[in-house]
N, C-alpha and C positions, 0 to 999 in steps of 0.2 A: 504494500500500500504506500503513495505516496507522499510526500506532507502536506502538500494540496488538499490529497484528500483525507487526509486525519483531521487537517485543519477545518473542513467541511462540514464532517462529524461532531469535531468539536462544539463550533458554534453555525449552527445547523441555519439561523437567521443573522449571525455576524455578531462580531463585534462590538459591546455596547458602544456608543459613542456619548461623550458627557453632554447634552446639549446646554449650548450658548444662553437662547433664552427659549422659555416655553407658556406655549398662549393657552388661554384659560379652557381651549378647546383641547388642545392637547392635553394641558394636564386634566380634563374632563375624561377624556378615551384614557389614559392610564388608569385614573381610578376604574373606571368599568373593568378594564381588563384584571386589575388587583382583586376587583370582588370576584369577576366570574371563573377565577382562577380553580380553587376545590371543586368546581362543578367540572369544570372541562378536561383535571386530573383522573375525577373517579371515573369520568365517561369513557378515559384511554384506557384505564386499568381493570376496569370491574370484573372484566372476563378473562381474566390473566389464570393461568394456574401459578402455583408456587413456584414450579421448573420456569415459566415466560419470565416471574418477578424475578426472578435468579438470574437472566439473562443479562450481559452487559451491553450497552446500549452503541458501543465500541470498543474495538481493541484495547485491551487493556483501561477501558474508562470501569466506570461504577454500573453497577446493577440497575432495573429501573426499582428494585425494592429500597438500593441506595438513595436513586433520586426522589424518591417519593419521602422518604425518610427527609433527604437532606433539605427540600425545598421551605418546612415550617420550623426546621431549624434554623435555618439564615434568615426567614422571614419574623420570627421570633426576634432573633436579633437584629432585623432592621426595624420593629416595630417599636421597641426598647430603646432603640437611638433615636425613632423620632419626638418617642415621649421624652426623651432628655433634651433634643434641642427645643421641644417647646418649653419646658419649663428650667433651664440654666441658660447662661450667656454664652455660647458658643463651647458645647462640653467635648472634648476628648472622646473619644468612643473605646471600647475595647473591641478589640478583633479577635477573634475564632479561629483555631485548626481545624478548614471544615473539612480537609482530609482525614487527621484522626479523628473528628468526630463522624466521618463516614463508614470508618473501619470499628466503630464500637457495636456490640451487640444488639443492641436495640435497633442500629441502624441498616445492620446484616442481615438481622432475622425476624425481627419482628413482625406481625401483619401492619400492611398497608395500611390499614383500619383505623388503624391508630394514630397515622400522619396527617391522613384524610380526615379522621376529625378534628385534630387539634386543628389543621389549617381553615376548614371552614368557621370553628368559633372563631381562629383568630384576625379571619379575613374580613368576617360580619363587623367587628368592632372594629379593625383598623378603618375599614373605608367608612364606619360609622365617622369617625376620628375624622377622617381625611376632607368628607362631603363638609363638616364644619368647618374647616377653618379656611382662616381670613385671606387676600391674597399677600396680608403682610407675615403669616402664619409661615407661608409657604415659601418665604422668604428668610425667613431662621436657617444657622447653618449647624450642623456638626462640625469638628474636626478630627478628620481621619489620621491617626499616629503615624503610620508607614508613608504617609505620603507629605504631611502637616495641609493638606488640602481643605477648604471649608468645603461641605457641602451643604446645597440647599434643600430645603424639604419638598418643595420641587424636582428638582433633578433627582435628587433619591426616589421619590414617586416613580417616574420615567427610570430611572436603575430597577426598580424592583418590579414591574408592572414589564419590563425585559427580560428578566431575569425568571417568570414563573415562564414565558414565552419561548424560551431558549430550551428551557428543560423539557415544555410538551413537547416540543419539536425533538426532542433528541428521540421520546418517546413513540412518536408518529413515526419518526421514521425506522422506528425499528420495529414496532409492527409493518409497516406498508413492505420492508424490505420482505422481512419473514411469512406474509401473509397472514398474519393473525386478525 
């Protein structure tokens, strides 16, 4: 395989890109896309056996039982940095080993079921969260450690609202290849 195409597999829609600025329309379509996230999950997976969730979604990538796993883990903690930048002055965030938090048991073996629900409570409230706030709301920043980056709770919107989209996609396309 070439690195073209690992690189394909990787990021199946590209790339995130940080965008510059985002209009109220935009960051309207991300929050949808944030809510409708656990619905469009369980709809890929429902009919999975244990052996498909076992499956890795590419060479040497994570399982889809990983990604399903990993997606309310990272969105967990983006949800935790947004509640901080709205209520501190621009806080430090902590960052995650979401590799080894990939490789831990829960996230090897567990059922689906259980990512699947925690991401739809945690999707209901976040974009409860999200539909409220101000557009100067969404102007508050994190600061990212590894990078000393502000980011805004906009752009983080569009990051994460990407980020559940990257993953179906890894998924989609590893049923469509396999025919499931």
């Amino acid at each position: 395989m070439t690195t073209d195409q690992i690189e394909s597999l990787k990021y199946p829609i590209g790339k995130f890109q940080w965008p510059e600025n985002i209009s109220p329309n935009q960051l309207k379509d991300c929050i949808e896309q944030i809510e409708a996230l656990p619905a469009r999950l369980r709809q890929l997976v429902n009919k999975l056996s244990n052996d498909q969730l076992d499956t890795p979604y590419r060479p040497e990538g994570w399982t889809v039982r990983q990604v399903i796993h990993h997606i309310p883990d990272s969105h967990v903690n983006g949800y935790v940095r947004f509640k901080w930048a709205l209520t501190e002055d621009r806080p430090v965030i902590k960052v995650y080993e979401e590799q080894h938090w990939a490789e831990l048991t829960d996230s090897k073996s567990a059922p689906v079921e259980h990512s699947l629900l925690l991401l739809e409570a945690l999707h209901s409230k976040w974009t409860y969260l999200l539909k409220g706030l101000s557009v100067e709301d969404f102007g508050r920043e994190y600061i990212h450690p590894e990078t000393g980056r502000g980011i805004s709770l906009a752009a983080g919107t569009a990051l994460y609202a990407w980020h559940g989209e990257h993953h179906c996609m890894h998924i989609k396309r590893l049923l469509e290849v396999n025919g499931w």
